[in-house]
Phi, psi and omega in degrees: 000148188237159162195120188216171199224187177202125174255113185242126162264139194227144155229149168263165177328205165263119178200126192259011191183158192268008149296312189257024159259003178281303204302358171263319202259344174311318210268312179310300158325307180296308185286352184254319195296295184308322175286318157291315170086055171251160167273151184220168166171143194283142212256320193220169180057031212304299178279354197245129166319334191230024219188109171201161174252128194283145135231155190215156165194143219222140164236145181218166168322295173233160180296344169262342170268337149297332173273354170274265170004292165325295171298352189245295194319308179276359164291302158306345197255316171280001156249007161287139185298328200266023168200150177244091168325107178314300181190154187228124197237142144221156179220161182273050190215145189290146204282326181263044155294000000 
């Protein structure tokens, strides 16, 4: 059994208040849990308007369809107009690490 997550740092668009950054990551978050079936949750940056970390994490069988997943999340993330990918971390590991 594998199990691995990815931390997408993102800053958003134009957006002026911690209102209307919810209304940009509710739907993404909603939209990475449905298409993917991951647990997801925004990780960081709670107070800042423009600044927020994405985290998603997954157990798969194998290792390679957990690392295709990982790459198709950040690939979704990074082609959205209203956000710039910072960065992207993901880690691996096997359940008897």
């Amino acid at each position: 059994m594998w199990i691995g997550w990815i931390e997408l740092d993102v800053l958003l668009g134009d957006v002026h208040s911690l209102k209307e950054k919810r209304s940009v990551v509710r739907p993404v978050l909603a939209e990475l849990k449905r298409r993917f079936d991951v647990s997801v949750t925004e990780a960081e940056y709670h107070d800042q308007y423009r600044r927020t970390v994405i985290g998603a994490g997954m157990v798969a069988a194998d290792r390679a369809h957990l690392v295709d997943v990982l790459a198709a999340i950040e690939r979704f993330v990074a082609a959205r107009p209203e956000l710039e990918l910072l960065s992207a971390r993901q880690r691996e590991l096997r359940s008897d690490d």
